[in-house]
C-alpha positions in Angstrom: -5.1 9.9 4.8 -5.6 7.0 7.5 -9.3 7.1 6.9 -8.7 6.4 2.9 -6.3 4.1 3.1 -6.0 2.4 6.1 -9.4 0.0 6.6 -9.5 -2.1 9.8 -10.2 -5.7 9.8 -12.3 -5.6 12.6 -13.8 -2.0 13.3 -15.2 -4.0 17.2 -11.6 -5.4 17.5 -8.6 -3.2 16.9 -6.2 -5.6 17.5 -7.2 -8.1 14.5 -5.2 -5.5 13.0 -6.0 -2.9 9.6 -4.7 -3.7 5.5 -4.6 -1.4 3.3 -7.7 -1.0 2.1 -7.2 -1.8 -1.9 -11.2 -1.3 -2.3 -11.7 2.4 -2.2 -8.0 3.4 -2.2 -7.4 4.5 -6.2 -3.8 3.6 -7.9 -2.7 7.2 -8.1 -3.2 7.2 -4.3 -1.5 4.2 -3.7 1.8 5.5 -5.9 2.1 8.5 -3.7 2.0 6.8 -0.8 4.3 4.6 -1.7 6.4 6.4 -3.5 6.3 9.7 -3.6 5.1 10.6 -0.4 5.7 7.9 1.4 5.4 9.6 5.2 1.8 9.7 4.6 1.6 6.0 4.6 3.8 5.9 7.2 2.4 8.1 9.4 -0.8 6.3 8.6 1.1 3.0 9.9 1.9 4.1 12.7 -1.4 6.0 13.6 -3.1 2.5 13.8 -0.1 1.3 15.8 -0.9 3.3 18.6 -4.8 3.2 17.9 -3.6 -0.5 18.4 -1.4 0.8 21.7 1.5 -0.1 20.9 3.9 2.6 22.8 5.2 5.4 20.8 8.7 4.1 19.7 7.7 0.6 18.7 4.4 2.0 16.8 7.0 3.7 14.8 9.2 1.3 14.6 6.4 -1.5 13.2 5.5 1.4 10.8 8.7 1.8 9.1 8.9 -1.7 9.0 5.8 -2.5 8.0 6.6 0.4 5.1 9.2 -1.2 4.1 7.7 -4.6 3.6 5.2 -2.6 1.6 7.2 -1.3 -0.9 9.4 -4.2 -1.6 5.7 -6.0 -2.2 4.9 -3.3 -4.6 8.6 -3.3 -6.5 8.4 -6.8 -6.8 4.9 -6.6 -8.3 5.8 -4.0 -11.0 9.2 -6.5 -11.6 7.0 -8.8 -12.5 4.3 -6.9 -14.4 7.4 -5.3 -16.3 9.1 -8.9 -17.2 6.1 -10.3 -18.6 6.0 -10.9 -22.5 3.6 -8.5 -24.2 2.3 -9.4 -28.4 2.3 -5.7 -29.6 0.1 -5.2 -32.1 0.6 -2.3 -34.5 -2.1 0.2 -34.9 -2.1 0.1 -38.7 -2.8 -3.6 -38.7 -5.7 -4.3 -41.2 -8.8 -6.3 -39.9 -9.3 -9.6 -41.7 
């Protein structure tokens, strides 16, 4: 999982830091990291963390923060996305 979602910012320079790497990752991916498997991503976190070596217990802490700051993102995002005004137009409707 950390090599398909995880991409660093700096493959020379591990401490620039990694994003998630929106690219190659696909949305169903993305979903079940986030949401329904969200250990995956967190593990993934906290992989790099220590790639970055950090020590243990603050790699997992940053990665359960860093977790959480990720799905609030992505809540927010569908929030938005869900109170946006939408013209539906029926399927019936005759072409003029």
């Amino acid at each position: 999982m950390n090599g398909n979602i995880i991409k660093w910012r700096d493959e020379s320079d591990l401490s620039r830091g990694f994003v998630i790497d929106l690219d190659t990752v696909s949305t169903g991916q993305l979903f079940k990291c986030i949401y329904a498997e969200p250990h995956l991503l967190m593990n993934a976190f906290s992989d790099a963390f220590l790639l970055m070596r950090f020590p243990p217990e603050e790699a997992e802490e940053h990665a359960n923060e860093l977790y959480a700051t990720t799905r609030d993102q992505m809540d927010q995002f569908i929030d938005r996305l869900r109170a946006k005004p939408y013209l539906q137009i029926p399927a019936t409707m005759s072409k003029h």
